[in-house]
C-alpha positions, 0 to 999 in steps of 0.5 A: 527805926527808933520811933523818938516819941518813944525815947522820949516817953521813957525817958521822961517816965524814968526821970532821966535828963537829956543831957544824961542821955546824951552823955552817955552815947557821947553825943551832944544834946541837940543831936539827940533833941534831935533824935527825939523829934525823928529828925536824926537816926542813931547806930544800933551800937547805941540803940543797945546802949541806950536799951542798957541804960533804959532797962528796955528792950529794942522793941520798945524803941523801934518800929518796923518800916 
């Protein structure tokens, strides 16, 4: 599971908007508003695009249940 405090963290440290983001994963800004307050769950496809586009590993952003 995608911890969203941890996304958010990052991307904040690395300067990188919402709307970038969101772009990206071709999602809208308020799904993945979303997905930082561990509201919404996203796909492992994106989970990895994310990571990519992060420079992170999967265990930075997911915690075990």
């Amino acid at each position: 599971m995608i911890v969203g405090s941890k996304l958010r963290k990052i991307r904040e440290q690395k300067g990188i908007s919402l709307g970038f983001i969101a772009d990206y994963l071709d999602m809208s800004v308020s799904a993945l508003m979303a997905v930082e307050r561990d509201k919404k769950h996203i796909n492992l496809k994106q989970v990895d695009q994310l990571c990519s586009l992060l420079n992170v590993n999967r265990s930075d952003l997911i915690v075990k249940p």
